[in-house]
C-alpha positions, 0 to 999 in steps of 0.5 A: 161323272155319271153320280155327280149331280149336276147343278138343278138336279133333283138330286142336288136341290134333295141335298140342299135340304139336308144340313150336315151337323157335326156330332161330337160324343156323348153327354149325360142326362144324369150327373157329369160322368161322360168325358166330352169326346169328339167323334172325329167327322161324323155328321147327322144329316138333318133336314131343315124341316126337323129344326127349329132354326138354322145356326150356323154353329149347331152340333149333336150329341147323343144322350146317355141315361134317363135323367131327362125322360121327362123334359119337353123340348118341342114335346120330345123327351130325351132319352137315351139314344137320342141325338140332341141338337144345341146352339153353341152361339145361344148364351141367353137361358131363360128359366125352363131352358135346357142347356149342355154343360161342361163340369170338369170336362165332362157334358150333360143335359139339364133345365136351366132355372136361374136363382136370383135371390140366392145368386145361383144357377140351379141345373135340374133333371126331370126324370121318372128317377131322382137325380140332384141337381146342380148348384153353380154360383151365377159368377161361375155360369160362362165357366160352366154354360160353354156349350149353348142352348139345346133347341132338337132333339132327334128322337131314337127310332123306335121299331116293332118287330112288325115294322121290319116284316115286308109285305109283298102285296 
């Protein structure tokens, strides 16, 4: 057909850029009241440019909340509104790691710091407001830590008045 590119075209070679990547709901920065939902074949087409790393496995969520406002992910926040991209296939936290837990069936976004000496993991917010944290005992982590490692965060367009004003000049 006349809109299907061929192969070599620079419609097809500008594609090959962008990956698709499934977006599944929601997930709370603050505490765990978000069911995790699928959005049944969504996907945020995303350049490779945007991301860290390509995995195969990488999905989004979009951020609820404010609880993360002061996290650094590649020097980003997360506010709400924002796409979070995680790796499903990174179980390997390190402190200062921000992950996507699942607490009775619900999602949320927080800084992983392990406890050692009191053989707990601790999810933090960092956030301009309070929010306690979580405490999970280092047995229970694989129960909780299902969904991976957060590696993007794709902020929310921010737009002036001004931006949308164009200019015929």
């Amino acid at each position: 057909g006349l809109l299907t590119p061929t192969p070599g075209s620079k419609a097809s070679a500008d594609q090959s850029k962008l990956i698709p990547i499934p977006l599944l709901g929601l997930a709370n920065c603050g505490e765990a009241t978000i069911y995790a939902e699928s959005y049944d074949n969504q996907y945020l087409q995303v350049s490779k440019k945007v991301l860290p790393r390509i995995s195969e496995n990488l999905f989004a969520v979009q951020a609820v909340g404010s609880s993360m406002d002061r996290a650094n992910i590649h020097g980003n926040s997360i506010s709400d509104g924002d796409y979070v991209i995680a790796d499903p296939d990174d179980k390997d936290f390190s402190n200062g790691d921000y992950v996507l837990s699942l607490i009775n069936n619900m999602t949320n976004i927080k800084k992983f710091t392990k406890d050692n000496i009191n053989h707990q993991i601790v999810l933090l917010s960092e956030s301009s407001e309070k929010h306690p944290p979580i405490y999970i005992h280092e047995d229970d982590m694989s129960y909780f830590m299902t969904s991976g490692k957060v590696i993007a965060v794709l902020k929310h367009p921010k737009i002036r008045p001004d931006d949308l004003i164009v200019s015929s000049t």
